[in-house]
N, C-alpha and C positions, 0 to 999 in steps of 0.2 A: 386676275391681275397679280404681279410680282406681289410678295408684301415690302412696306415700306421700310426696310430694313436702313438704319444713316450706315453711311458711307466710315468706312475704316479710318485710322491715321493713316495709315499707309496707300486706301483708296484716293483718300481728297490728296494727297502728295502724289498720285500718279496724275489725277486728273490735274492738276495744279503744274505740273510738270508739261503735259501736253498742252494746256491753252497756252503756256507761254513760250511755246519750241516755236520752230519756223516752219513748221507744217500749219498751224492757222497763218488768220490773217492781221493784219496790223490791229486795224481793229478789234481783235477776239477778247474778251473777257478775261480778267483773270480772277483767282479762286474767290475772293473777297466780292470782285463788282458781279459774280456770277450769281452767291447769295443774296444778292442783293437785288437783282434782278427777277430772281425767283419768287424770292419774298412777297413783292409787288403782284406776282400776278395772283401767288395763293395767296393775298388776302382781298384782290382788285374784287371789283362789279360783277365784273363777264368772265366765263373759262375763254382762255384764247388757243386755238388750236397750236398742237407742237409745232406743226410743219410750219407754221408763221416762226414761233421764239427763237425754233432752235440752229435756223441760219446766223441769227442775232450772237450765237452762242461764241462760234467758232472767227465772226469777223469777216468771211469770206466764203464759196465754195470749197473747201478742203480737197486737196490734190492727196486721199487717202494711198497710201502705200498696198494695201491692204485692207479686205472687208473686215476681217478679224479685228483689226483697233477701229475702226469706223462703229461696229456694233459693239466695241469694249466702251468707248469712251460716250456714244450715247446712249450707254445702257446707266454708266456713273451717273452722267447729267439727269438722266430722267428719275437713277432711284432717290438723288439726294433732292428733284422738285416734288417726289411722292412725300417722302420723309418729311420733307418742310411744309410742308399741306396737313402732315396729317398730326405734327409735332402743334402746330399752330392752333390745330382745332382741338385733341384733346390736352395737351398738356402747354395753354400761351404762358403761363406766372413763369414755366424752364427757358422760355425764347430767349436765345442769347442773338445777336447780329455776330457775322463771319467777319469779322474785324479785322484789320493788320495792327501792329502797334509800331514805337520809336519808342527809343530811350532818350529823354532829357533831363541835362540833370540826377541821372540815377532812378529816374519815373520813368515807367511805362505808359508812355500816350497814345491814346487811338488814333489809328488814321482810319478817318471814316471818307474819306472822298470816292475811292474805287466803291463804296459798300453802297451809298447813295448815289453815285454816277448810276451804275447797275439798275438799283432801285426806281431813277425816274426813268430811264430805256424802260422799264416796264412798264412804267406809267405811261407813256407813249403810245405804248399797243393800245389803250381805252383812253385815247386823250378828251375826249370831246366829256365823258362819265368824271376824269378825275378832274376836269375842270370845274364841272359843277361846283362838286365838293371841294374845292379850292376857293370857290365864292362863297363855301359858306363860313359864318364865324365860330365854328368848330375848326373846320377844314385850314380855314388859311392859317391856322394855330399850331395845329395837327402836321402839317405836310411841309411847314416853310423849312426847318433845320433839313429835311431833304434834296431839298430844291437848292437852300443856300448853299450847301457840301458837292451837290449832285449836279450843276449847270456852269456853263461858263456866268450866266449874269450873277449867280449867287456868289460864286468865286468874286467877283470883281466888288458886289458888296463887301466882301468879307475884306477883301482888299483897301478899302476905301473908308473900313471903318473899323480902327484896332482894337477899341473897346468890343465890340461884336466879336472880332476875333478870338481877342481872350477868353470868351465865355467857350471856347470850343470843348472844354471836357464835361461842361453842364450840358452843352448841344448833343454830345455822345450821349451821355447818359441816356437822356431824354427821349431816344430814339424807340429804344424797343418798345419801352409803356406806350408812346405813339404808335406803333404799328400795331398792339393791340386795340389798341382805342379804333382805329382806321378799320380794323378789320370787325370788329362789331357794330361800325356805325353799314359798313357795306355789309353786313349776314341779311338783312330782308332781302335785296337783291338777287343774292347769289342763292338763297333758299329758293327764289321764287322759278329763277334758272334753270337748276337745275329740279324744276317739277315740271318745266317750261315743254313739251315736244315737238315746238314749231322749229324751222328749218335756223341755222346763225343769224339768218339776215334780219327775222323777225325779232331780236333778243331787244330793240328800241320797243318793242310794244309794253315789257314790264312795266308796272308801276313806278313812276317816278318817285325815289326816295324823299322829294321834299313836302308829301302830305299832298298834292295838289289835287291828287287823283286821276291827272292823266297820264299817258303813256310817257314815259322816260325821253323817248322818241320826238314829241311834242311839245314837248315840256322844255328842261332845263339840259336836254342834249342837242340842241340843233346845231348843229355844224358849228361848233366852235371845240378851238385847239388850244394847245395849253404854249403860252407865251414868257 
């Protein structure tokens, strides 16, 4: 496999430049909700195959011009999900989130909504797993500043309630230590996973992460979706 090599300035500016041309689609990602979308799945439950994400990527089927930018621009996307996989496991204290900023006032403020939009699309791909963990009272602690930033219903709280809103550079902050925290309460999981040789379908037999002892499956994943 390639090594995980991150992406150049001048790389993420090309990729950044193509998701937002008119060769994707309306829907497509752009460079901030892409990391964020990534993020999610390297540190989620389950590996989720590419050929599932990477439709997600572009918005649409892509009317490529050419095989050459087809394999250029999923070659960027895959090395900067290798990179963020492998940044996250050995070195999580450097995690920065792919943030945009605004100037107010002469401050630099984050805009986190594309970075968390991103984020829960990926949360999506393993909704019935991050539910769980949403009911737990780690989880719903853990997950809510993405959720609030990252959906319309969280938008409409934040709308709804100005004091919440204000707190929005404490809710930035807060993200990255959460996506650590998120990714080691899910490492039993994903260790057990990827020891796992049974076919995708069977990845509900894992160990349910809440102690119970049965299958993930049986347990605290039954057909429920995240609301």
């Amino acid at each position: 496999m390639p090594p995980a090599l991150p992406l150049s300035e001048a790389e993420l500016d090309e990729l950044d430049t193509f998701l937002i041309s008119d060769l994707t689609g309306e829907d497509a990602m752009d460079l901030s909700m892409l990391d964020g979308f990534l993020t999610a799945l390297a540190i989620g439950p389950h590996s989720v195959p590419v050929d599932e994400w990477l439709p997600l990527v572009w918005g649409r089927p892509v009317r490529w011009p050419d095989t050459a930018l087809a394999e250029r621009m999923t070659d960027l996307v895959l090395r900067h999900a290798r990179h963020l996989e492998a940044h996250l496991r050995h070195e999580p204290d450097l995690f920065e989130p792919m943030f945009l900023d605004r100037e107010v006032n002469g401050e630099a403020v984050p805009i986190i909504d594309e970075w968390c939009t991103g984020f829960m699309k990926g949360v999506e791909l393993d909704a019935a797993a991050w539910q769980f963990f949403r009911e737990t009272e780690e989880g719903a602690v853990l997950l809510h500043p993405f959720w609030l930033y990252g959906t319309e219903a969280g938008w409409d709280e934040l709308a709804a309630d100005p004091e919440l809103a204000a707190r929005h550079n404490e809710q930035a902050a807060a993200l990255g230590e959460n996506i650590i925290a998120m990714m080691q309460w899910w490492l039993p999981v994903r260790r057990q996973g990827a020891a796992d040789v049974a076919a995708p379908e069977a990845t509900g037999d894992l160990p349910c992460p809440c102690g119970s002892g049965d299958p993930f499956r049986r347990c605290c994943g039954r057909d429920r979706t995240l609301h």
